[in-house]
C-alpha positions as CSV (number, residue, x, y, z in Angstrom):
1,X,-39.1,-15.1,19.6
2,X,-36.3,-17.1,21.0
3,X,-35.1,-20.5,19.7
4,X,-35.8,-23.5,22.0
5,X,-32.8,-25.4,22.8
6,X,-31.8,-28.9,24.3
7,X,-28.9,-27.2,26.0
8,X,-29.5,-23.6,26.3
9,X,-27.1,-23.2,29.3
10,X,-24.2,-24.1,26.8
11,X,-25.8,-22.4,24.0
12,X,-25.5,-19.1,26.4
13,X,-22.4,-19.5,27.3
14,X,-21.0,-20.0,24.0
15,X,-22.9,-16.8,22.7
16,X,-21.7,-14.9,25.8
17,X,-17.7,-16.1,25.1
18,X,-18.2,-15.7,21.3
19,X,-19.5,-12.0,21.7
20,X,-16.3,-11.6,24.2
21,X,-14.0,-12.8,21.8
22,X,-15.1,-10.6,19.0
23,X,-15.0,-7.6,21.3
24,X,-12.3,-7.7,23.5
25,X,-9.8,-6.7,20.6
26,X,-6.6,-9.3,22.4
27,X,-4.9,-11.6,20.1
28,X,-5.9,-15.2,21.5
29,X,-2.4,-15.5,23.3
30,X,-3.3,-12.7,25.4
31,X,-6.8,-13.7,26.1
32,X,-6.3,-16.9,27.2
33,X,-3.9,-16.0,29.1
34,X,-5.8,-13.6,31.1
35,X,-8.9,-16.0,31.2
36,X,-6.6,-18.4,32.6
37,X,-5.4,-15.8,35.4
38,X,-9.1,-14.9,35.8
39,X,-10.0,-18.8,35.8
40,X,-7.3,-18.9,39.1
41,X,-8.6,-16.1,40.8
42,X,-12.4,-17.7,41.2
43,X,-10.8,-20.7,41.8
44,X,-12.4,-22.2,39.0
45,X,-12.9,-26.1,38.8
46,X,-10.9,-28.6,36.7
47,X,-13.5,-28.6,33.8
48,X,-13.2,-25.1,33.3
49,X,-9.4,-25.3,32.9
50,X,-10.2,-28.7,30.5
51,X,-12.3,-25.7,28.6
52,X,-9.3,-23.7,27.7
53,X,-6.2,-26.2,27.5
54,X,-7.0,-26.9,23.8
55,X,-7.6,-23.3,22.8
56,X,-4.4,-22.6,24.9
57,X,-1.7,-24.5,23.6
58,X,-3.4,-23.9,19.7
59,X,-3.0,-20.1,20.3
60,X,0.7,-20.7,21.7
61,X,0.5,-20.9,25.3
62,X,2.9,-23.0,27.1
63,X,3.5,-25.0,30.1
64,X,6.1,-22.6,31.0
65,X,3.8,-19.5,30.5
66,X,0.8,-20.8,33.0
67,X,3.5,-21.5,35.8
68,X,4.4,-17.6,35.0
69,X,0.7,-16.6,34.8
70,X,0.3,-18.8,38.6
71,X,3.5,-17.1,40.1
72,X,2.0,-13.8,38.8
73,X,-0.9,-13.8,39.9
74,X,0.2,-15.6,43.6
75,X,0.2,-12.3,45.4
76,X,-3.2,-11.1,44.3
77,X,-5.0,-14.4,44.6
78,X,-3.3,-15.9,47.5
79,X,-1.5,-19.1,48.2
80,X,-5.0,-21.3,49.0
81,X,-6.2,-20.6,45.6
82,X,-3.1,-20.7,43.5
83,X,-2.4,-24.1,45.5
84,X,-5.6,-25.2,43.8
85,X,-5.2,-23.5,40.4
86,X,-2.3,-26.1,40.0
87,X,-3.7,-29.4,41.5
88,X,-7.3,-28.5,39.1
89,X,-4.4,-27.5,36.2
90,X,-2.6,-30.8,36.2
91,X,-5.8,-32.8,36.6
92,X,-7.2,-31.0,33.4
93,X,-4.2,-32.0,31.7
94,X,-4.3,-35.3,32.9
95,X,-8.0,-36.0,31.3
96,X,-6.8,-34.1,28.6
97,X,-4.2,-36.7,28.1
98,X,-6.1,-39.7,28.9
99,X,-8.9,-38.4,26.3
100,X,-6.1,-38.1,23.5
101,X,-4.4,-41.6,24.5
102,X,-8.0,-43.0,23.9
103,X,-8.4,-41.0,20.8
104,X,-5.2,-42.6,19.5
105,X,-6.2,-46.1,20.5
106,X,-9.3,-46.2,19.1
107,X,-7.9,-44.8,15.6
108,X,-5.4,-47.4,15.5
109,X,-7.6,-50.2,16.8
110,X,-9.7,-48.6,13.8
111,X,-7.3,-48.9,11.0
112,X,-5.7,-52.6,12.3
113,X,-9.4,-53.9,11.3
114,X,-9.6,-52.0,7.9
């Protein structure tokens, strides 16, 4: 019998990407990597790129590299979507940003009153 969840939307999705990860034999360089190219080509939104920015840059991933995964994939894909890929890219990193800046603030607001 199945487990009734609050959220079981995310609970699949996170079952569906765990089972990926433990299958798809990739080091997590290379799989983010191509779930980034993969997030370009259905022009993905900028939530799904927020998704993987963190995992990204932990497994090694830089800046530099999703420019080269953009221009790679820029003859498949199409200008219209890697156009997009970019403008939902920066935006992800721009919450991302925002998210850590309040992070920060609120730890050192924290420790001011301690």
């Amino acid at each position: 019998m199945a487990i009734i969840s609050d959220t079981p939307v995310l609970d699949t999705l996170a079952a569906i990407t765990a089972d990926s990860v433990e299958r798809c034999g990739l080091d997590d360089k290379s799989l983010l990597t191509a779930r980034i190219a993969a997030l370009v080509a259905v022009d993905a939104p900028a939530a799904s790129y927020l998704a993987h920015i963190g995992p990204a840059a932990d497994a090694g991933v830089t800046l530099e590299q999703v420019q080269g995964i953009l221009i790679a994939v820029a003859p498949i894909v199409g200008t219209p979507r890697t156009v997009s890929a970019a403008a939902r890219i920066t935006k992800a990193l721009g919450i991302a940003i925002v998210a850590v800046e309040a992070e920060l603030d609120a730890e050192q607001t924290e420790s001011e009153y301690q």
